[in-house]
C-alpha positions as CSV (number, residue, x, y, z in Angstrom):
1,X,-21.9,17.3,-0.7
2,X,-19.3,14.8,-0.7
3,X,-17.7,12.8,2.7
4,X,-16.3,14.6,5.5
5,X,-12.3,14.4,5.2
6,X,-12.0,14.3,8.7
7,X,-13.8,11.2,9.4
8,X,-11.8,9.2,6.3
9,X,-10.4,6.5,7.7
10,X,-6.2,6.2,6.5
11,X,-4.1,2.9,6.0
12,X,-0.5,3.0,6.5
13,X,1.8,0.4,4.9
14,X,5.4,0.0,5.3
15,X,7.4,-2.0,2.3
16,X,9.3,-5.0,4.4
17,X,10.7,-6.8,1.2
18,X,12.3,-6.3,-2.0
19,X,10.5,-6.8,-5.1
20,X,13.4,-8.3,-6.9
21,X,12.3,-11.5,-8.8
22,X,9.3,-11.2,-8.6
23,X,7.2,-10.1,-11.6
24,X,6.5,-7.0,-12.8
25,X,3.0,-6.8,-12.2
26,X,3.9,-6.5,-8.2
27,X,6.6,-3.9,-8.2
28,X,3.9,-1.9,-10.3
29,X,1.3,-2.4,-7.3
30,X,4.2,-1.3,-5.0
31,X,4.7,1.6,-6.3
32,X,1.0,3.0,-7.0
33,X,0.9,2.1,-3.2
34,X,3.6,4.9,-3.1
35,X,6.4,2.4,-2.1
36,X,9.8,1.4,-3.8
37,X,12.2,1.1,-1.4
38,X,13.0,-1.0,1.7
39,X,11.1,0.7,5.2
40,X,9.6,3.2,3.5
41,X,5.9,4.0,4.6
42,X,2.9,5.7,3.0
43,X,-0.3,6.6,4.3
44,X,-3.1,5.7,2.1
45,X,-7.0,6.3,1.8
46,X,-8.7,2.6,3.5
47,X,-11.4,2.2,0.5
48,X,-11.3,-1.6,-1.5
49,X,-8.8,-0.6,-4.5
50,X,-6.4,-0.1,-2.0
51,X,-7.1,-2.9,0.1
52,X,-7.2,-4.6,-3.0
53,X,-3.6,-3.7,-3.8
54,X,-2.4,-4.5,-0.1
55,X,-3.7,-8.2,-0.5
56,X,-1.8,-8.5,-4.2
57,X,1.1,-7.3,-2.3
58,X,0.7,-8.8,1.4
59,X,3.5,-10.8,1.2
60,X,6.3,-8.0,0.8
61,X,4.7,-5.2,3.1
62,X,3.4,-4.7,6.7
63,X,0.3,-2.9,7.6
64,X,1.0,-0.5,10.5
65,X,-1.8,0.6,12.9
């Protein structure tokens, strides 16, 4: 049987910064972390592809505890 959702552990990022010149490959990670504009948040499963994306993308979001 698969992992209790309860215990799942959750990582919510908020966007700080605009993805505006940068390139494309980063406003694509921004929004499959479900962000795309300024101070939005989104609460995401902690696993590595995510934390994976959050380091790509460290620069122009803020991890919230």
């Amino acid at each position: 049987m698969a992992k209790s959702e309860s215990k799942s552990k959750n990582i919510t990022v908020q966007q700080v910064a605009s993805p505006q010149r940068r390139p494309g490959e980063q406003r694509a990670t921004l929004v499959g972390l479900g962000l795309n504009k300024l101070h939005r948040t989104s609460t995401l499963p902690d696993n590595p592809s995510v934390r994976g994306m959050i380091a790509k993308v460290a620069h122009l979001i803020r991890v919230v505890e």
